[in-house]
C-alpha positions in Angstrom: -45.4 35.7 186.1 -46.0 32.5 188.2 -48.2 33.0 191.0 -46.5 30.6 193.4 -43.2 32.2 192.7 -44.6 35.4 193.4 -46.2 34.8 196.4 -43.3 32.7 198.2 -41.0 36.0 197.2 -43.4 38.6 198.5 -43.4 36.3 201.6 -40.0 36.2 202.2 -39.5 39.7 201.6 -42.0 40.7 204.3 -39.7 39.0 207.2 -36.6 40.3 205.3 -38.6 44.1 205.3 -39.1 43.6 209.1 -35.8 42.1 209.8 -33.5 44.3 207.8 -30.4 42.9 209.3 -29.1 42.3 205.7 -29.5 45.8 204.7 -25.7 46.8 203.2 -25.3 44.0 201.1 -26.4 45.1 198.2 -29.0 47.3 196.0 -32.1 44.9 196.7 -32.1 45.8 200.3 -32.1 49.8 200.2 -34.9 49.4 197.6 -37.2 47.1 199.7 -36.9 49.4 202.7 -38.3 52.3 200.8 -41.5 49.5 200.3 -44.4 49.1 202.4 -46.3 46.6 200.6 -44.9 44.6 197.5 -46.7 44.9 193.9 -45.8 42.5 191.1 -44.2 45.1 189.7 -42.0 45.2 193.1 -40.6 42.2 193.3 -39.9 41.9 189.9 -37.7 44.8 190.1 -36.3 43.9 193.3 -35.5 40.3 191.6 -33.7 41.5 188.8 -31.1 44.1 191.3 -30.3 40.4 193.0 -27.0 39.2 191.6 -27.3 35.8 193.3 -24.6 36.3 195.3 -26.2 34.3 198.2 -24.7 36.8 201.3 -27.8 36.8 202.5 -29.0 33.3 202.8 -25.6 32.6 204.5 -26.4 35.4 207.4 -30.1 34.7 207.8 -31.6 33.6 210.7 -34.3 32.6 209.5 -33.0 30.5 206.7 -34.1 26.9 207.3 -34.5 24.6 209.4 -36.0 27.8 210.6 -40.0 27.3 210.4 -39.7 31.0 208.2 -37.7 28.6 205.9 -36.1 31.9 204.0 -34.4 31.1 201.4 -34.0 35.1 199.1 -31.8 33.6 196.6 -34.1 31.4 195.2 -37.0 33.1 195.7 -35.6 35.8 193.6 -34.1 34.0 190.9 -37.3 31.9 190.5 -39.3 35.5 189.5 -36.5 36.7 187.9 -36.5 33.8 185.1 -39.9 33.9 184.8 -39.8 38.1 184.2 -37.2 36.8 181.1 -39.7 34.4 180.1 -42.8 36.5 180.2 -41.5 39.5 178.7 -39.3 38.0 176.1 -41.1 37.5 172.4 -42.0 34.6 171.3 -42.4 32.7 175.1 -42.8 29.4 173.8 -39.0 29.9 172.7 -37.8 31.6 175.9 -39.8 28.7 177.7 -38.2 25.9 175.9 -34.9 27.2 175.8 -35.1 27.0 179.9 -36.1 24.0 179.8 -34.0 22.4 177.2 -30.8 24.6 177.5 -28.3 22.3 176.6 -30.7 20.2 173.7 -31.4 23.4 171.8 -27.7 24.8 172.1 -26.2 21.6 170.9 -28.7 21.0 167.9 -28.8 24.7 167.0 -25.0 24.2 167.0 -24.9 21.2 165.1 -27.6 22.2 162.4 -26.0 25.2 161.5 -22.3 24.1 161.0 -23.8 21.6 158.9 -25.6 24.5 156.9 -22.8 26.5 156.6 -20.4 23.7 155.3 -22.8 23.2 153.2 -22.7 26.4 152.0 -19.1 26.4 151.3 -19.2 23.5 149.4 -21.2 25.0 147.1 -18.9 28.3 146.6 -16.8 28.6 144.5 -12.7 28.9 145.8 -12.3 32.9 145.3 -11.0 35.3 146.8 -8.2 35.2 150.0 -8.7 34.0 153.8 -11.9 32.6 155.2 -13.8 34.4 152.0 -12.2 31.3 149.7 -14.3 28.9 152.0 -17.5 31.3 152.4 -18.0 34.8 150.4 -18.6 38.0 152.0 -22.1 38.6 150.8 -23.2 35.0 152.0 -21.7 36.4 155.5 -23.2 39.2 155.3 -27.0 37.7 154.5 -26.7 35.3 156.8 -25.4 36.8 159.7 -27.0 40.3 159.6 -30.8 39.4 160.1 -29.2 36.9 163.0 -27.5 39.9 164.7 -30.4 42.7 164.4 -34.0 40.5 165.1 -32.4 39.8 168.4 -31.6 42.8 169.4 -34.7 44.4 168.3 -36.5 41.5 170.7 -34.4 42.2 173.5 -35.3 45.9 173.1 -38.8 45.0 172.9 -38.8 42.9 176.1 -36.7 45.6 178.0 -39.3 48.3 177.1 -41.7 45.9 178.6 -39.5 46.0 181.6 -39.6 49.4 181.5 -43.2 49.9 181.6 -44.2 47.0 184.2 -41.9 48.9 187.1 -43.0 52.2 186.2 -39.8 53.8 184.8 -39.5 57.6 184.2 -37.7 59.9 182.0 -33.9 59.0 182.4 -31.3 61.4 183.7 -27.8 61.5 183.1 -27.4 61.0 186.4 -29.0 58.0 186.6 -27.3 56.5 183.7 -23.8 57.8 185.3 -25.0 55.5 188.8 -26.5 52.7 187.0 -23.1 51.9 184.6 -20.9 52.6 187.4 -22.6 49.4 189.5 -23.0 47.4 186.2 -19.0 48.0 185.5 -17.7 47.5 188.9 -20.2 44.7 189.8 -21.0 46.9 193.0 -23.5 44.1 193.9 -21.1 41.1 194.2 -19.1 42.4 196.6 -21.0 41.6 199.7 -21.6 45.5 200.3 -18.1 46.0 202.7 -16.2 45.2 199.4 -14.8 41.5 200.4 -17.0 39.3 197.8 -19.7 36.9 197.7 -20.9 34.0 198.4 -21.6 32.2 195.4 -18.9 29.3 195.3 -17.3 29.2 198.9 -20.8 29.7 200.9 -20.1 31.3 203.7 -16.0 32.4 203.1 -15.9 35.1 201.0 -14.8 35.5 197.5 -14.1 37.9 194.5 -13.2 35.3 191.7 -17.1 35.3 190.3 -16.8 38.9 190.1 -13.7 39.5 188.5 -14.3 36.8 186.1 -17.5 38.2 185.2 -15.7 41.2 184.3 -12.7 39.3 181.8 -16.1 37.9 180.6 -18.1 41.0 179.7 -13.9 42.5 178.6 -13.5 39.6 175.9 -16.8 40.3 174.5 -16.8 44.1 174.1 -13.5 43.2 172.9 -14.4 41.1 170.3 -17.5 43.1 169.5 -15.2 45.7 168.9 -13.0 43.9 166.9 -15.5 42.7 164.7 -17.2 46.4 164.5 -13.3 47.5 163.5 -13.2 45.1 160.8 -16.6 46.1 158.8 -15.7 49.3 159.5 -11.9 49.1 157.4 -14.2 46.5 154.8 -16.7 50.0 154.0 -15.3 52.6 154.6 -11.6 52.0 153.5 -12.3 48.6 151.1 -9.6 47.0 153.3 -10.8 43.2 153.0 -10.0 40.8 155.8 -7.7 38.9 156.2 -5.8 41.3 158.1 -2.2 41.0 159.5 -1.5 40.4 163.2 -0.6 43.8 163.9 -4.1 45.2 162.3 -6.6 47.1 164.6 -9.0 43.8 164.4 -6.4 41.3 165.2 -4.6 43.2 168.3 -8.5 43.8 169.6 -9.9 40.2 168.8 -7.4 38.2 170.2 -7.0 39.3 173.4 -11.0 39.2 173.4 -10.9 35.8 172.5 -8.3 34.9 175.4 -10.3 36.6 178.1 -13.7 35.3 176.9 -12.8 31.5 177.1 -11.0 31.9 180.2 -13.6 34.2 181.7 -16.4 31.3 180.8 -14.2 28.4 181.7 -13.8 30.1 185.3 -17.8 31.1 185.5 -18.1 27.4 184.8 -15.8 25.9 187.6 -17.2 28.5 190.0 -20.7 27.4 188.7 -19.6 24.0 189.6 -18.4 24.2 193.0 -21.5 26.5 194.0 -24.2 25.0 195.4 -27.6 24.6 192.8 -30.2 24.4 195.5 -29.6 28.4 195.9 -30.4 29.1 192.0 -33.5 29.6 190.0 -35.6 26.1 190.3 -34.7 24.1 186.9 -32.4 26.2 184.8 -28.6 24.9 185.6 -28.5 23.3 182.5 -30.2 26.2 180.5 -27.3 28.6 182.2 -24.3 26.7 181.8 -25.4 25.8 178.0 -25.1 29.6 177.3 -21.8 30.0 179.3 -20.1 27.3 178.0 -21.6 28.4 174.5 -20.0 31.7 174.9 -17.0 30.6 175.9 -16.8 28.1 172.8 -17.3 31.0 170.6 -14.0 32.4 172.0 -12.3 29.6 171.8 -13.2 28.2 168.0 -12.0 31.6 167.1 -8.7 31.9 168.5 -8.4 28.0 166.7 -9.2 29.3 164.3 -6.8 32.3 163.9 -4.1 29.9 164.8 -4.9 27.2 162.4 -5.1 29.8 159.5 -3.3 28.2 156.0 -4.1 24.5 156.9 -6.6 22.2 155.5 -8.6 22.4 158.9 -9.7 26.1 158.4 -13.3 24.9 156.7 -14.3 22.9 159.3 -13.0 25.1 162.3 -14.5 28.7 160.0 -18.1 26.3 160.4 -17.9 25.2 163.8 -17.2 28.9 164.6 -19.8 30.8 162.4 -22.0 28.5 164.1 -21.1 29.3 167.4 -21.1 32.8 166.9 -24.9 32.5 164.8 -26.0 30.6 168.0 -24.9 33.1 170.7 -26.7 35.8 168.8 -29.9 33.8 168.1 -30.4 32.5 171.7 -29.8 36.3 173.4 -33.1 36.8 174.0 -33.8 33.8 175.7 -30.5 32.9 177.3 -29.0 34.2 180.7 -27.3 36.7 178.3 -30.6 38.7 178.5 -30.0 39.2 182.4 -27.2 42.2 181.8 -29.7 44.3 179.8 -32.3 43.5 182.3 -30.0 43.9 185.6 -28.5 47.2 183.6 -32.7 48.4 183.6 -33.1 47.4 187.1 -29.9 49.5 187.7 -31.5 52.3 186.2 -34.7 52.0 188.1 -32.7 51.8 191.1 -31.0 54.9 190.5 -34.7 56.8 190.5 -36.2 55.5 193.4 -33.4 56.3 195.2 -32.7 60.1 193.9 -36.3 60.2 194.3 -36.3 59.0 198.1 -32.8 61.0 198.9 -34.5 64.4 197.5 
C-alpha cells in the first residue's frame, strides 16, 4: 500500500470522524464512526465500501479552497487501486495494466484475434456453425485455462482481503445484507434514495446506478447463456449452433443487448464526470475495461446477426478475442472491484451486527 496515499486518507478521515455531517450517505460513514483510530487495515476497508459516488465532496465544508483541502473521493480511490494492486498476483501485471490500460487491452486484443485466425486457418472446414471456422476441442483448450487461472487469482487476492481486515466466520445473515446492497447498489443512491453525484456534481442522479445494474444483468446473462450451452453440449450432446428460440439464444441475446448499452452508458457518464474526483492515473486503465466489456457484447450480437455470411471468421476472432481478453485482464482490471466491494460488503455486515448486538 503506498504510504502517501495512506496517510492523506487517514487524514482526511480524521476531520470527516469529527465532522460526521456526511453520515447517511452511505456504508463508509456508519463504519468509520464505529473507529477511533484508523489501521491500514481500516482504511482499506473503508476504501473499498466507497462507490465513488462523490456526495460527499459536493456537501463538504471543508473541501477546498478550504485549508483542510478534503477531497474523500480521491483519497479513497487512490488506496483502493493500490489494495487491487498489492493484493492481486503477479503485481507487476496488475501495476502495468493501470498504467497502460488502454496499450495492454488493445494489443492483447489484437494479438489474439490474430492467433485465433490463425488457428482457423489451419482447421480443417468440419462440422456446422462457428465449429467449421474453429473446432470445439481447440475452444475448449484454449479458453478453459483462460477462464479458471483467473478466477483462482482473484480468489487468492480476495482471501488476502480477507485476512488483512480481519474477517470472521460468515453468517447467513451477513451474506443475506451484503448481496442485498451489492444488487440494489444501496451505496449510489446518496443514502435518502435520490442518486449520486458522479456525472451531474452536485444535481442528483440514478442513471450510473441503474446502468451499472443492465451492466452486471447482460453479464450474468450471458454467463448464463454460455453455462446453458455447455451444459446441452455434455450432458444432452446438443451441439451449438442452436436455433433462436433455444435456452442459449433467448438468454444470450438479450445479455448481449444490455451489456453494450450498459457499457456504452458507463462510458458517456464516465465522460461527463469530472476525473480530478477519481483514483490519481487510472481513467484510461478503467474505461479500457469498460469499453472492453462492452465490445464483447457487441462483437457477439454481430456476430449472431451476421451468421451464414463470409464475415463470420473474422467477426468469430475479433470476438473470441474479446471475450479471452475480458477473462485474462479480471484480475487486474476494475472488474476485480465487485468481488472486492462484495468482501467489503461482507465485512460491513459484521462490524455492524457486531456493534448493534
Amino acid at each position: 500500500m503506498s504510504i502517501d496515499n495512506t496517510g492523506e486518507a487517514r487524514r482526511q478521515l480524521g476531520i470527516c470522524n469529527a465532522c460526521r455531517y456526511c453520515e447517511g450517505f452511505c456504508s463508509v460513514f456508519p463504519s468509520l464512526q464505529q473507529l477511533r483510530q484508523f489501521s491500514n487495515a481500516d482504511i482499506t476497508q473503508l476504501a473499498n465500501l466507497c462507490h465513488n459516488c462523490r456526495a460527499c465532496h459536493y456537501s463538504c465544508q471543508y473541501a477546498a479552497p478550504h485549508e483542510f483541502k478534503v477531497n474523500i473521493p480521491v483519497a479513497l480511490a487512490d488506496v483502493r487501486v493500490d489494495s487491487w494492486k498489492r493484493l492481486a498476483r503477479p503485481r507487476v501485471v496488475a501495476s502495468a495494466f493501470q498504467r497502460h490500460g488502454v496499450l495492454i487491452a488493445a494489443l492483447l486484443v489484437i494479438t489474439l484475434m490474430l492467433f485465433i485466425s490463425l488457428l482457423g486457418g489451419q482447421s480443417p472446414e468440419t462440422g456446422s456453425g462457428f465449429y467449421q471456422y474453429l473446432s470445439h476441442t481447440t475452444m475448449v483448450l484454449i479458453f478453459t485455462p483462460a477462464f479458471l487461472l483467473p478466477l483462482v487469482l482473484i480468489a487468492d487476492a480476495v482471501r488476502r482481503y480477507w485476512r488483512e481486515v480481519g474477517g470472521e466466520a460468515i453468517s447467513t445473515s451477513h451474506l443475506r445484507g451484503a448481496f442485498n446492497q451489492a444488487a440494489s447498489l444501496k451505496n449510489l443512491s446518496g443514502g435518502q434514495g435520490q442518486g449520486c453525484n458522479f456525472e451531474k456534481q452536485d444535481h442528483y442522479s440514478n442513471a450510473r446506478r441503474y446502468w451499472h445494474q443492465a451492466t452486471v444483468a447482460g453479464f450474468l446473462l450471458c454467463f448464463a447463456s454460455t453455462s446453458t450451452a455447455t451444459l446441452l453440449h455434455y450432458l444432452w450432446n446438443l451441439p451449438a449452433p442452436y436455433p433462436w428460440y433455444s435456452l442459449p439464444k433467448l438468454l444470450g441475446v438479450p445479455g448481449g443487448i444490455l451489456l453494450t448499452l450498459g457499457c456504452s452508458a458507463l462510458a458517456v457518464l464516465k465522460l461527463k464526470a469530472d476525473r480530478t474526483l477519481g483514483a490519481t492515473g487510472v481513467w484510461g486503465a478503467e474505461m479500457a475495461f469498460v469499453l472492453l466489456l462492452g465490445l464483447t457484447g457487441l462483437t457477439g450480437l454481430v456476430l449472431y446477426a451476421i451468421t451464414g455470411t463470409s464475415w463470420v471468421s473474422t467477426a468469430l476472432a475479433l470476438h473470441l478475442a474479446c471475450v479471452f481478453s475480458l477473462f485474462l485482464l479480471l484480475p487486474y482490471s476494475k472488474m476485480v472491484h465487485g468481488f472486492f466491494r462484495l468482501t467489503a460488503l461482507i465485512r460491513h455486515e459484521q462490524t455492524r451486527t457486531t456493534d448493534d448486538g
